[in-house]
N, C-alpha and C positions, 0 to 999 in steps of 0.2 A: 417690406411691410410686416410688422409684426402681428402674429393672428391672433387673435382674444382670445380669451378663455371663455369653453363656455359655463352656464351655468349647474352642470354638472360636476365641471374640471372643478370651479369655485367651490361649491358642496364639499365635494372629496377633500382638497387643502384644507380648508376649515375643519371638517371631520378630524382628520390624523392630525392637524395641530390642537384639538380639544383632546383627542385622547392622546397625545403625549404631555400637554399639560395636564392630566388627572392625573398620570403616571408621575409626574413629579410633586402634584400636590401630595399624592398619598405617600410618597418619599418622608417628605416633610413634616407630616401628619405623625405616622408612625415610625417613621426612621429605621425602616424596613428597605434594604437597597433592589430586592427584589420587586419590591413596586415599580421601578424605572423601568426593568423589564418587561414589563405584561402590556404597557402599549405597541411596543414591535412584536410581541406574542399577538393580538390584536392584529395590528397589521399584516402579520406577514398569516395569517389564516384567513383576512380579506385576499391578499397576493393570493394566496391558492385558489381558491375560487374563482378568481377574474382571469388570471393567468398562471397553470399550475407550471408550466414548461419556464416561465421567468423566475417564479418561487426555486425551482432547479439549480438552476444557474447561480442564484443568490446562496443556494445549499453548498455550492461546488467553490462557491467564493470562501465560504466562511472554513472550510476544513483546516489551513494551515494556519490561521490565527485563533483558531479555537484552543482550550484550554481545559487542563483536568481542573474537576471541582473536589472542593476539599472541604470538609467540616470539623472543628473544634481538632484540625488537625491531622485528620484522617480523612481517605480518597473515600470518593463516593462510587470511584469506581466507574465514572460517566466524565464527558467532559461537555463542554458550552461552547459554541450554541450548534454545532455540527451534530453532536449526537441526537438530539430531540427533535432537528430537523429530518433525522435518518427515520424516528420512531414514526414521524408524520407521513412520509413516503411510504411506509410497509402499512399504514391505515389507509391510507389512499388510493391505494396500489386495485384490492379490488374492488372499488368505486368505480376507478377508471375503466377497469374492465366492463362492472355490472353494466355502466353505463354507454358501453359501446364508444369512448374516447378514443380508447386503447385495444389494439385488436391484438391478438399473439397470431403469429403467422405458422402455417406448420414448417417453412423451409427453416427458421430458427430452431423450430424443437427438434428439427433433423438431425442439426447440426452438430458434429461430431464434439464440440469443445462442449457445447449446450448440454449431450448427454453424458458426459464426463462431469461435472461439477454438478448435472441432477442426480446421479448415482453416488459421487462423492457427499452429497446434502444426505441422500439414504441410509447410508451406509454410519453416518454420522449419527441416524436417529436411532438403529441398530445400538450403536455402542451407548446412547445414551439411556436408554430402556436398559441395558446389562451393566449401567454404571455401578462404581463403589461410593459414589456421593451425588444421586440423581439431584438433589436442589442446584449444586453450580454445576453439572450439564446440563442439567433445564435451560438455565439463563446461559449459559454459552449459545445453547442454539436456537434461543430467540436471536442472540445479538447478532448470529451467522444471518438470522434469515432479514432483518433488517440490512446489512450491508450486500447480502448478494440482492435484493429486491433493489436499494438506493444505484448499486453502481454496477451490478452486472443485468439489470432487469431495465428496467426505468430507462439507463439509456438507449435502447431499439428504438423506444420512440422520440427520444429528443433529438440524435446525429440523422437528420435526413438530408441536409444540403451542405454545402458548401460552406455556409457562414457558418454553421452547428459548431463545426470545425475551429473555425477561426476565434468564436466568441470563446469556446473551451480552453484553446492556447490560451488565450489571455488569464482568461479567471485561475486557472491552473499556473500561470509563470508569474505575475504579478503580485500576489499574496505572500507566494513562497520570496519572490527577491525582496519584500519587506522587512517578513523577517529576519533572513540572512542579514540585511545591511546592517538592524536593529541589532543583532548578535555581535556582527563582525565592529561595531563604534564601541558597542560593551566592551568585548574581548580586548583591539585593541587598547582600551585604556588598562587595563591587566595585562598589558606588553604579551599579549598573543600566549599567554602562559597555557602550557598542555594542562598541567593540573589543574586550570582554573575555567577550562571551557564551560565544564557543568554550572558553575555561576554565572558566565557570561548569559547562557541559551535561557537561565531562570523559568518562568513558567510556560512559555512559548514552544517547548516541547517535551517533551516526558524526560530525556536525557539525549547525550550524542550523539548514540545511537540511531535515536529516533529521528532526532534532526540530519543527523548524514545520511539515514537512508532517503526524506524526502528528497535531499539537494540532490542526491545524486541519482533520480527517479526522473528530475525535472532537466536535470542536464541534457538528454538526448531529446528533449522536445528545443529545446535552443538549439542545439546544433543540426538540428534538420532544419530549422526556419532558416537556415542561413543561405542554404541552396534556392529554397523557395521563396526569398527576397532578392531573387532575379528578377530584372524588370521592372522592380520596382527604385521610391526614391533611393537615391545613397544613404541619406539620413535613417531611412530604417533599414540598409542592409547593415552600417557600420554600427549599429544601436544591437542588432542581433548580433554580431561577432565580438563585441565587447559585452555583451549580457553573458553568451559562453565563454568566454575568456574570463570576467569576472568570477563566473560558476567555479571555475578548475582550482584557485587557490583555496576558496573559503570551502570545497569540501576538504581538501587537504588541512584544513586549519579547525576541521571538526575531529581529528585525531584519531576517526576510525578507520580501520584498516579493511576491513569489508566495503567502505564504498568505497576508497581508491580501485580495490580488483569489481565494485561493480561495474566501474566507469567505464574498465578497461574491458569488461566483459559486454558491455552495451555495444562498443565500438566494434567488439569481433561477431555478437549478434550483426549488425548491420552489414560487415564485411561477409557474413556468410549467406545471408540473406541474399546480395547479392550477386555473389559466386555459386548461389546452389548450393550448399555445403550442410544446411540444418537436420538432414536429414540421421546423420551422422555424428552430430554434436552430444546430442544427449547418451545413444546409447554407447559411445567410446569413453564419456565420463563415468557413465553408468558403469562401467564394464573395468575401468580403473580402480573406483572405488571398491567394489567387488574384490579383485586382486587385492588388493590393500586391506581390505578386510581380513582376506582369508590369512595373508600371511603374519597379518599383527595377531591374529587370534592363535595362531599355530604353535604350540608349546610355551604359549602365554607373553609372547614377543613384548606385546603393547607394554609391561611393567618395565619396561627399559625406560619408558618416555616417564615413569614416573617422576617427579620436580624433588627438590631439596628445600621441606617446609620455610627452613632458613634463609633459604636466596631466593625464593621467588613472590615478587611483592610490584607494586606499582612503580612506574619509574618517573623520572623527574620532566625525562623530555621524550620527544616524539620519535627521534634516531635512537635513541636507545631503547624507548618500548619497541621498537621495530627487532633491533640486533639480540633482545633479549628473546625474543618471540622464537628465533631460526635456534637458539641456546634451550630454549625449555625452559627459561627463569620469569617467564611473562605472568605474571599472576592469572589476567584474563583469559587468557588460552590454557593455561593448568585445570582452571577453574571448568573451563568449556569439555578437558577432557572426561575430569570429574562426574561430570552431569552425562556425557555421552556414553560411558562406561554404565551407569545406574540405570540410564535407558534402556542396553541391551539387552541387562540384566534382568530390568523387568519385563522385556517381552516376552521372556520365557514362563514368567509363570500366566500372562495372559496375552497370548499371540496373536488370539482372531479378533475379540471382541477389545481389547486392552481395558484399560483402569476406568476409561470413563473421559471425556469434554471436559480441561482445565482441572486435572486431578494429579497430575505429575506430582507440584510443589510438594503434596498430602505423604506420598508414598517414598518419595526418592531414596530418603537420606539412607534405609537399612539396605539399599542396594547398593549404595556407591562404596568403592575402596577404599580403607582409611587413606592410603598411601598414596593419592593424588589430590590430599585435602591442600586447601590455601587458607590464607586468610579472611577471605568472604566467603568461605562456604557455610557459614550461618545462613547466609540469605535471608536476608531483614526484608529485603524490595520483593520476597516470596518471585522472584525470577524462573522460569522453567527451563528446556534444555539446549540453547542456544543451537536448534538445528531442526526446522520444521522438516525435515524427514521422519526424524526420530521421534519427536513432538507428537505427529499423529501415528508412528508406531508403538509409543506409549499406550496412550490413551484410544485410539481409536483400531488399532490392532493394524495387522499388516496387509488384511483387506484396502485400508484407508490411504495406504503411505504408498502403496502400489498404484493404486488411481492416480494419486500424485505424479509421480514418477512419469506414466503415461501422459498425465494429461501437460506436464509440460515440453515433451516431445511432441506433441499432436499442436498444441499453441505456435511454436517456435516452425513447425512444417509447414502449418496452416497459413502463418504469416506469410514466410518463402515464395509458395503458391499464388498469396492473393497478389503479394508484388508485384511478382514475372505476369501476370494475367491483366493489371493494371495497363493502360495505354495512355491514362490521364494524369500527370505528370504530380498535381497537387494531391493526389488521393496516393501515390505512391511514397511520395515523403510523410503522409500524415500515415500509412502504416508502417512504415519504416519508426518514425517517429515512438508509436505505440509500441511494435514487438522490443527496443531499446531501453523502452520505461518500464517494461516484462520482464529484459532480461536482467536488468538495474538490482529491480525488487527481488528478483529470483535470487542473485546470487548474495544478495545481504538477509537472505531470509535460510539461506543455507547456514550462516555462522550465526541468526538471532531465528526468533522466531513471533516476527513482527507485523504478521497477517492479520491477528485479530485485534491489532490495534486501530481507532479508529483514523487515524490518521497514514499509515503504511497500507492497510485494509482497503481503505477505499480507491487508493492512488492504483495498487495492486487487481484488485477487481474490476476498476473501468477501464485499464490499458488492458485485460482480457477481452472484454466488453467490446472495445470500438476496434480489435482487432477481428472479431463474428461479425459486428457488425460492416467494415469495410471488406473483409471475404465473402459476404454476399452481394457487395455493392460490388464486386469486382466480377462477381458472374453473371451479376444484372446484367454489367454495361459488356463481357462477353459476347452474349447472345443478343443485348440489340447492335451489336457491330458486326455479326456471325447474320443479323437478318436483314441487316443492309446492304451486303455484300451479295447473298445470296438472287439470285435474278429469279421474280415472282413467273 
């Protein structure tokens, strides 16, 4: 029996279809395409009111089909409609609190990740007050504080049960394999061409980059649902193992080589995870890098690796940008050293405080060596230093890059921890799940530096997020197992 509507439901239909028909009369009126907009502008500020926790979820939907806006040719610098939904969360945010919606708990602010990214936020306002261009670190670290309020804040109070979980997989894997598909129909009719991906992906991501780090951010939430479509029909265990099976070509067919090693670095996250092993991960890389520092630096070693203007350029196909790469003739990886050499260079003359929030591009160029120049070291796209280590040892001094360092050892442990602590089978794959989509982002943010994009940003901030928030659901459910056991 079908239930009626009542006359409320009726109101409300009517309502939203007279304000999407104003939105297209004033279309027509003035021939302004932004009129069409302002009726879901309209509604989705009704959605927040009636329910702010669905307006969320509609925010989490829109990130991977969102899009840079551009005027008369030039970036505005913002993209639609994900970032304006981000501005609306950081106005809301203490509403929800004044209002007692939203409570902060103190075992979150305890929390050892929580005060590592609140001290990393400090230390950030530090550099920005001793900036060399305070206007774009101003607006850098509004834009920080909108995404850490959207996806490392906001979520505490959406992930409370079980479904939180499930509806999130979806909004997060379904948007992303639209696009993909949408690329990969482009692509192929371009016979898979490497040099033509950037056409294929067209406005649907900033570049390949961008789009191989989401795909391959989302891969390790597919390949955990495969275990946890146990029990369930066939028809969605074999639907999950052909959605990760599809995943593995099409990032290999985004031609970056940073997510192929992040894919593989998600899978040894999770292998270590658990075998117990994270403990040790970071500070033996740590402790590599280091080495390798010391001895490229030592009697000025590194200008061995300098390139041959003449032979190092783009290459035609994907095997030979590879083979060109292990040679030194890779234009992108010349270019990468370029930049990483001008970073060092400049922490020296500002090592605590550095340059300033999004101030790299400004300075670089009388630091770097002519003798590692390429052919795109103009830098038109104003790109910075393909290495958020170095990134925030620029700009934010070596206070900032240290936090880092730390606080991804303390994430990758924390993880570990909440795992083995876990007894409930679905919350152990959905952190598994997250620390994978961590380690994804981590190691493609090591060769880019694609944190404050709105799109890598957000993905990166809420698998921090729902890994705090399930290592205290795993101490929750602890101690009520630890108090059932015990005999009153």
């Amino acid at each position: 029996m079908i239930k009626e509507a009542t006359l409320e439901e009726k109101f409300g239909w009517l309502a939203s279809l007279a304000i999407l028909l104003f939105g297209v009369c004033g279309y027509i009126y003035t021939g302004n395409i932004l009129m069409l907009g302002l009726p879901f502008v309209f509604l989705y500020i009704l959605l927040v009111a009636v329910n702010w926790k669905t307006a969320y979820w509609v925010m989490l939907l829109s990130i991977p089909v969102s899009i840079d806006l551009y005027f008369s040719g030039n970036t505005l610098s913002t993209s639609a409609p994900d970032e304006p939904l981000m501005w609306g969360f950081l106005l809301l945010f203490p509403v929800l609190l004044a209002s007692r919606r939203c409570t902060i708990e103190r075992s979150w602010l305890r929390h050892p990740i929580v005060f590592l990214i609140a001290l990393q936020f400090v230390w950030m306002m530090v550099a920005v007050f001793y900036s060399h261009m305070h206007l774009i670190s101003v607006k850098f670290m509004i834009a920080k504080s909108w995404f850490l309020v959207s996806f490392f804040i906001i979520p505490v109070f959406i992930f409370r049960e079980k479904k939180d979980f499930r509806i999130a997989f979806w909004l997060l894997l379904l948007p992303v394999l639209l696009t993909v598909c949408i690329i990969m129909v482009r692509h192929a009719a371009l016979g898979f061409s490497f040099r033509q991906i950037e056409q294929a992906i067209g406005d649907l991501y900033f570049n390949h980059v961008d789009y191989s780090t989401i795909v391959s951010m989302i891969f390790p939430l597919a390949l955990v649902a495969i275990p946890l479509s146990k029990g369930k029909s066939p028809v969605f265990r074999w639907t999950m193992v052909f959605i990760a099976l599809f995943l593995l070509p099409a990032i290999y067919l985004t031609y970056a080589r940073a997510a192929l090693l992040a894919v593989l670095f998600a899978v040894v996250v999770g292998i270590a995870i658990r075998l117990k092993l994270t403990k040790i991960m970071m500070p033996v890389f740590y402790g590599a890098i280091a080495l390798f520092m010391a001895f490229m630096i030592r009697d000025d070693k590194f200008m061995s690796l300098r390139p041959d203007y003449q032979h190092t350029f783009m290459h035609r196909d994907f095997s030979d940008h590879i083979i060109a790469t292990f040679r030194g003739e890779d234009m992108s990886s010349m270019e990468r050293l370029y930049r990483w050499i001008a970073a060092v260079r400049m922490s020296q003359d500002e090592p605590v405080k550095g340059f300033g929030p999004n101030t790299f591009y400004y300075y670089y160029k009388p630091y770097a060596v002519a003798s590692f120049r390429t052919y795109v070291s103009r830098n038109f796209e104003h790109s910075t230093t393909h290495n958020y280590y170095l990134y925030l040892l620029v700009e934010q001094g070596w206070p900032a890059m240290i936090i880092y360092a730390i606080m991804i050892h303390v994430i990758l442990v924390t993880a570990q921890r909440a795992y083995h602590r876990f007894k409930d089978r679905f919350y152990k794959y959905c952190l598994l799940g997250a620390a994978m989509m961590f380690g994804a982002g981590w190691v493609n943010n090591f060769f880019s530096d694609l944190i404050e994009t709105h799109k890598v940003g957000a993905y990166f901030y809420l698998s921090i997020a729902l890994i705090v928030i399930l290592d205290r659901k795993s101490k929750q459910q602890e101690q009520e197992n630890n108090e059932a056991v015990t005999p009153s």
